[in-house]
C-alpha positions as CSV (number, residue, x, y, z in Angstrom):
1,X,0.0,0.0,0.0
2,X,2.5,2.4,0.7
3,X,4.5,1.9,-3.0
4,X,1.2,2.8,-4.2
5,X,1.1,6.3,-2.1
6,X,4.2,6.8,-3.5
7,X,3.5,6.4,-6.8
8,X,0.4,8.9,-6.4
9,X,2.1,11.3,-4.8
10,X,5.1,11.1,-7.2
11,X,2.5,11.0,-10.3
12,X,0.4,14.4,-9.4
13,X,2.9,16.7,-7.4
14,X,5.8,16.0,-10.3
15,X,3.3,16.4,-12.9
16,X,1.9,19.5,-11.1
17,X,5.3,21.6,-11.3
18,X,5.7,20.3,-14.7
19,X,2.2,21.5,-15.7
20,X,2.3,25.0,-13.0
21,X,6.1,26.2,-13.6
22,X,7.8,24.6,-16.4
23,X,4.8,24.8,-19.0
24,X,2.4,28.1,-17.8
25,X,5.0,30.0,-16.3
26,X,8.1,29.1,-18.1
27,X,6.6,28.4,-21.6
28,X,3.2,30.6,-21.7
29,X,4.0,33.0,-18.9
30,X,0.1,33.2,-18.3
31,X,1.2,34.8,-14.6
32,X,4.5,36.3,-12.9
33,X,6.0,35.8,-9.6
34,X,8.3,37.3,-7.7
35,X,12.2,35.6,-8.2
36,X,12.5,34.4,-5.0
37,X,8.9,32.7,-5.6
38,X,10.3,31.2,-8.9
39,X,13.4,29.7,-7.5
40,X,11.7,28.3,-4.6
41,X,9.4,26.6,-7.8
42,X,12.9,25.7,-9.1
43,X,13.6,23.5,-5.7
44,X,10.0,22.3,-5.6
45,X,10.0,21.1,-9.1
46,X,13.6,19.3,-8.3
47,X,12.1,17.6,-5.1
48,X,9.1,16.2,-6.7
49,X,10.3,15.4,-10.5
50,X,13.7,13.8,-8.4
51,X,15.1,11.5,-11.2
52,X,12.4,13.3,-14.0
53,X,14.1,16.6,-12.8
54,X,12.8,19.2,-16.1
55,X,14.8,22.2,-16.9
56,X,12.6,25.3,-16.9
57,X,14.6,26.8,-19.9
58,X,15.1,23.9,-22.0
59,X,11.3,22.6,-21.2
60,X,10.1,26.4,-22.4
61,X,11.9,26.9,-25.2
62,X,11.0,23.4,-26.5
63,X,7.4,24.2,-25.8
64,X,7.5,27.5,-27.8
65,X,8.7,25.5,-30.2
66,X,6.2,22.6,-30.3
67,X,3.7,25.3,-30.4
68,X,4.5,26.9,-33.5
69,X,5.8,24.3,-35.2
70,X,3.0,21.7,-34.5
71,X,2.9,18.3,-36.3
72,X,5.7,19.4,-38.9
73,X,9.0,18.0,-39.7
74,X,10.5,21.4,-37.0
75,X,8.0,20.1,-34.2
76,X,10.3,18.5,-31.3
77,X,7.7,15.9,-30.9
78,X,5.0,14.6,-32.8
79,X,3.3,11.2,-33.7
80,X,3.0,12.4,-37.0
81,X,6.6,12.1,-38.3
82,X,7.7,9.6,-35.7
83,X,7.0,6.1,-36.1
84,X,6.6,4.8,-32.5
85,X,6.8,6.4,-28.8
86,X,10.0,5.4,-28.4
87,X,11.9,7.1,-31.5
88,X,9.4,10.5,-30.7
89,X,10.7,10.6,-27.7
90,X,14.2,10.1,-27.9
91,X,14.0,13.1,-30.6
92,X,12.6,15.1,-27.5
93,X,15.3,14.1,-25.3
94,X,18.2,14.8,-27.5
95,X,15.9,18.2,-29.3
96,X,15.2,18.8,-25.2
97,X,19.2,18.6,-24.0
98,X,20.6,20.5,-27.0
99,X,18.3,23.5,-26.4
100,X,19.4,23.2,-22.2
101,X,23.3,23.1,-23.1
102,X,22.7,25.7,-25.3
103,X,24.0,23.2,-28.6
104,X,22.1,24.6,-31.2
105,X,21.2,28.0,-32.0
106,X,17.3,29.3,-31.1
107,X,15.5,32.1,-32.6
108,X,15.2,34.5,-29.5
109,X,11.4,34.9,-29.7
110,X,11.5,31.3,-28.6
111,X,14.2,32.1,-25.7
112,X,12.6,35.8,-24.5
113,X,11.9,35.7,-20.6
114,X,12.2,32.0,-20.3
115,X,13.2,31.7,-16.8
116,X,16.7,29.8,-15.8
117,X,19.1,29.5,-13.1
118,X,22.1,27.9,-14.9
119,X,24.0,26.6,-11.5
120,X,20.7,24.7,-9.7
121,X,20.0,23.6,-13.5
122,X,23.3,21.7,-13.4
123,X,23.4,20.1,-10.0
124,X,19.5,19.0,-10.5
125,X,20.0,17.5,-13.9
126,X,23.2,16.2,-12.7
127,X,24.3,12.4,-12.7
128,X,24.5,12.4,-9.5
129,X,21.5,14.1,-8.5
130,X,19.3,11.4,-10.4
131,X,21.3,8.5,-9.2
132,X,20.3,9.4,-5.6
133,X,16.8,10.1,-6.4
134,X,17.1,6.5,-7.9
135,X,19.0,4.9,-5.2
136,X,16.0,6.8,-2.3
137,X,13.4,5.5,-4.5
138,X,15.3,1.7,-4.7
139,X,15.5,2.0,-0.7
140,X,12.2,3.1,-0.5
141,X,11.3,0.1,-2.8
142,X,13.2,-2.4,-0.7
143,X,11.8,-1.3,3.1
144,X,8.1,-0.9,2.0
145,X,7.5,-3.6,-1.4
146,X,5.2,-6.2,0.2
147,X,4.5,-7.8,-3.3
148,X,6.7,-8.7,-6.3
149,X,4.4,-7.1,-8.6
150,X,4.7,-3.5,-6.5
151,X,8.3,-3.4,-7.9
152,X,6.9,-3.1,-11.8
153,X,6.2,0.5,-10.5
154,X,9.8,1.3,-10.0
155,X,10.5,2.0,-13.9
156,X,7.7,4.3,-13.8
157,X,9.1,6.0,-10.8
158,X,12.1,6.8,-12.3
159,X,10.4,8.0,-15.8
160,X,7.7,9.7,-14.7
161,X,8.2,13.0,-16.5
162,X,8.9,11.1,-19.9
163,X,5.5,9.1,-19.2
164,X,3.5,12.3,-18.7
165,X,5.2,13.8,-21.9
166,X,4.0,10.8,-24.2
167,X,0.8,10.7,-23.0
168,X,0.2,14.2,-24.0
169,X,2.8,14.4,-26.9
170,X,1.7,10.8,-28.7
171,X,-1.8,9.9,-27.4
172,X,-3.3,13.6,-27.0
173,X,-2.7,13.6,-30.8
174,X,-4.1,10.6,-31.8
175,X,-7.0,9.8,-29.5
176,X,-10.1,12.4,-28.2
177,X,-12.4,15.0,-29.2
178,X,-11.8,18.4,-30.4
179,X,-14.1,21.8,-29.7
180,X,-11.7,24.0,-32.2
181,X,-10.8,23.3,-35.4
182,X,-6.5,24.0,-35.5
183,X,-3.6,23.2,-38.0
184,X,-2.5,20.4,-35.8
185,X,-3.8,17.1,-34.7
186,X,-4.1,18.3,-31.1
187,X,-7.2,16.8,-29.2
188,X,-8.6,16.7,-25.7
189,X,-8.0,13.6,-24.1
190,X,-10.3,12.9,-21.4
191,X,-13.8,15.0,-20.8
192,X,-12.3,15.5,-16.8
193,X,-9.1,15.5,-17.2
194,X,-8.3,14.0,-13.7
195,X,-5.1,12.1,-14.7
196,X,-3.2,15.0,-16.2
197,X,-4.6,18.3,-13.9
198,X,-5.8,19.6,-16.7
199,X,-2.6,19.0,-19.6
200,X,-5.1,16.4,-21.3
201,X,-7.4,19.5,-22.8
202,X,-4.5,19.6,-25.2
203,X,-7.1,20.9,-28.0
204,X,-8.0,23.5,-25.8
205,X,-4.6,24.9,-25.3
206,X,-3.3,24.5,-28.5
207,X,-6.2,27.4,-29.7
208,X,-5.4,29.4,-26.9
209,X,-1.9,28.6,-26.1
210,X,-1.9,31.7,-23.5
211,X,-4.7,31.0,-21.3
212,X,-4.4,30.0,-18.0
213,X,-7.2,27.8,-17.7
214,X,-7.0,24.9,-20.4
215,X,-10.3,23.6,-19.7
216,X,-13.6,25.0,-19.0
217,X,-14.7,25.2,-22.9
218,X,-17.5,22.8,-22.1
219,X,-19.0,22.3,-18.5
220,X,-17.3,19.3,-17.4
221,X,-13.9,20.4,-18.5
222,X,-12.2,21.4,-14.9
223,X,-8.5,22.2,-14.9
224,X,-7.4,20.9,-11.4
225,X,-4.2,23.0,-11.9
226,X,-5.9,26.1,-13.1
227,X,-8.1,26.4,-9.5
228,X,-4.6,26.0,-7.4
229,X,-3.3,28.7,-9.6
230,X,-6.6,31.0,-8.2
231,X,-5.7,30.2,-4.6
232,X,-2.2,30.4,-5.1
233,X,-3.1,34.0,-6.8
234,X,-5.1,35.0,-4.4
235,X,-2.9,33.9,-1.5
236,X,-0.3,36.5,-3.6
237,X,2.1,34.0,-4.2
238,X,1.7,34.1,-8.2
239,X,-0.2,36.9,-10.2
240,X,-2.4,35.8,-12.7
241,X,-2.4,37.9,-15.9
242,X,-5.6,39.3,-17.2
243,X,-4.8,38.3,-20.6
244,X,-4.6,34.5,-19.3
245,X,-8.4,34.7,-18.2
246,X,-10.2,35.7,-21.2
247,X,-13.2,32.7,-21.6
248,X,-13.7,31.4,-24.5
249,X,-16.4,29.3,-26.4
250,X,-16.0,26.2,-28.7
251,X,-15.5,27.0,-31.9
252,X,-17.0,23.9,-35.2
């Protein structure tokens, strides 16, 4: 039972930084905080992504560039011109560590205000930084596994940011609805999007790429993420941008 708490609590709080600072702050921008707010993110989103640990900058530039590149040969991932999971998202891992080490050149629209801290970039994405998060997580494994099967969750453990990534890169372009017609294959996964907090209304955000809240198109669309971001806003940790809160209707 406890593996499985884990597992839960590594799934939504890792995929909650991913989805709060690396893709609506650091991509989109859709509200501001103060810098010691965002480096305090920075640590958060290290503790909980461990292993997974994302790189603000190389995760918001590659963003940018998924977005206006979407489903052609210049999109950093795509089911379209990748033949399986695996071969999309090795292209986004090497496309993802070329933009963070600065590799290849970037057109600076893509690169404008993207937040990064170059030092805590390179202990987090260190090899030694994810070989302890993979040696706690083994320990952790080893005390508290009461099952042989519990172990199968391991992998996961230490993939979980690549797992959330194909699950909105591959299947949230192959499988769902749509309320807006767009250039891309984009769709919205699930109609309550509680296994993504609110990434699964891919269709959604792909029309209004600087919205805030990526669901709430049709009635049963709830963002989990957005409605932290309105505490969180309210609480004056973050400051929503009224250009993120425009509604919008579906559009066929």
């Amino acid at each position: 039972m406890k593996v499985i708490v884990l597992m839960i609590i590594l799934w939504y709080s890792g995929l909650f930084f991913q989805t709060f600072f690396l893709h609506r702050y650091a991509a989109h921008q859709t509200f501001t905080m103060s810098k010691f707010a965002e480096k305090v993110c920075f640590f958060l989103t290290w503790i909980f992504q461990g292993s997974n640990y994302l790189s603000a900058y190389g995760y918001g530039v590659m963003h940018r560039l998924h977005h206006a590149y979407a489903d052609t040969e210049k999109d950093p991932h795509s089911p379209k011109y990748d033949s399986n999971i695996f071969t999309m998202m090795w292209r986004t891992k090497n496309t993802y560590q070329d933009i963070n080490k600065k590799r290849i050149k970037v057109d600076e629209k893509f690169t404008k205000n993207v937040p990064q801290w170059e030092r805590f970039d390179a202990f987090a994405s260190s090899k030694l930084s994810r070989l302890a998060w993979g040696a706690l997580y083994t320990a952790f494994f080893v005390v508290f596994a009461t099952a042989w099967w519990q172990w199968l969750f391991l992998p996961v453990a230490f993939l979980m940011a690549p797992i959330h990534g194909v699950i909105i890169n591959w299947f949230a372009h192959i499988y769902g609805y749509v309320n807006f017609k767009v250039s891309d294959t984009s769709k919205n996964l699930l109609p309550f999007d509680f296994l993504m907090m609110g990434e699964g209304y891919h269709n959604n955000h792909h029309k209004h790429g600087g919205r805030a809240n990526f669901g709430g198109v049709r009635w049963y669309e709830i963002d989990i993420t957005y409605y932290i971001m309105v505490v969180l806003d309210k609480l004056n940790f973050i400051q929503l941008k009224k250009s993120a809160l425009v509604p919008v209707k579906r559009e066929l």
